[in-house]
LOVO-208601 format. One line per field, with one value per residue (C-alpha): residue number from 1; residue in three letters; x, z, y. Coordinates in steps of 0.2 Angstrom, whole numbers, plus 5000, padded with zeros to 4 digits. Example, Ala and Ser with C-alpha at 12.3 -4.5 7.8 and 13.67 -1.06 7.14 Angstrom:
// residues 2
pos [1 | 2]
code [ALA | SER]
c1 [5062 | 5068]
c3 [5039 | 5036]
c2 [4978 | 4995]
END
This chain:
// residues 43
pos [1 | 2 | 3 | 4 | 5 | 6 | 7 | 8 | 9 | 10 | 11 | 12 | 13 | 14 | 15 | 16 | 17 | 18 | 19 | 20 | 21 | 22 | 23 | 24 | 25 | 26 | 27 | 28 | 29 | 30 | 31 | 32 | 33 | 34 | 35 | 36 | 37 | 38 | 39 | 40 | 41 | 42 | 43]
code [UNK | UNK | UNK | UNK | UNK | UNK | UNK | UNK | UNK | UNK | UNK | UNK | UNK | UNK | UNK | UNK | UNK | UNK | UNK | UNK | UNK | UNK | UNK | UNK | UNK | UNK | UNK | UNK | UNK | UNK | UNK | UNK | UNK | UNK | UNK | UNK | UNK | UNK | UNK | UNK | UNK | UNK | UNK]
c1 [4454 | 4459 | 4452 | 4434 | 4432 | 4436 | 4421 | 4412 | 4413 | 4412 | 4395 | 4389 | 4394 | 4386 | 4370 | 4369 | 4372 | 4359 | 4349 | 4351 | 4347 | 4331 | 4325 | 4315 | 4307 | 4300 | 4284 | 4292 | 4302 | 4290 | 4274 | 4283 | 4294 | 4295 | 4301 | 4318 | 4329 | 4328 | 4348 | 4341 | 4328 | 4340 | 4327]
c3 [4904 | 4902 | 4885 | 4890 | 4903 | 4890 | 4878 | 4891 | 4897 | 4880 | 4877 | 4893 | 4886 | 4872 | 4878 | 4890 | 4874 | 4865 | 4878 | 4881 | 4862 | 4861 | 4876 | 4868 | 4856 | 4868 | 4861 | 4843 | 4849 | 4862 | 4848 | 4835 | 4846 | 4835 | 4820 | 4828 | 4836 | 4857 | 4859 | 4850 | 4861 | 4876 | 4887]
c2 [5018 | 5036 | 5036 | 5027 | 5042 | 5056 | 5048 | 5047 | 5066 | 5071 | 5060 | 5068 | 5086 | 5083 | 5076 | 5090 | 5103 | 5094 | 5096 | 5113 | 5119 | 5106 | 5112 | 5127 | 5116 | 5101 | 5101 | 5097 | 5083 | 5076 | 5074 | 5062 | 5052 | 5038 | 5043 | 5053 | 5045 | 5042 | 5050 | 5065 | 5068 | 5068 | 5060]
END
C-alpha cells in the first residue's frame, strides 16, 4: 500500500511538473491534440 501511494505522489508530481513547464506553450499543445499523447498534455 505504501508503495501504491509513493507512485501515486510521484505521478501527481510529475504531472504537476509537466504541467508547469507546458504551461508557456498551451497554444502548441492545445492545436494538434491528436497526434501527442493526452498525459503529455496534462489536461
Amino acid at each position: 500500500m505504501c508503495y501504491l501511494l509513493l507512485i501515486i505522489s510521484d505521478m501527481v508530481l510529475y504531472k504537476l511538473l509537466n504541467y508547469h513547464i507546458v504551461c508557456p506553450f498551451p497554444a502548441a499543445q492545445i492545436r494538434f491534440p491528436a497526434e501527442v499523447d493526452p498525459d503529455l498534455i496534462c489536461c
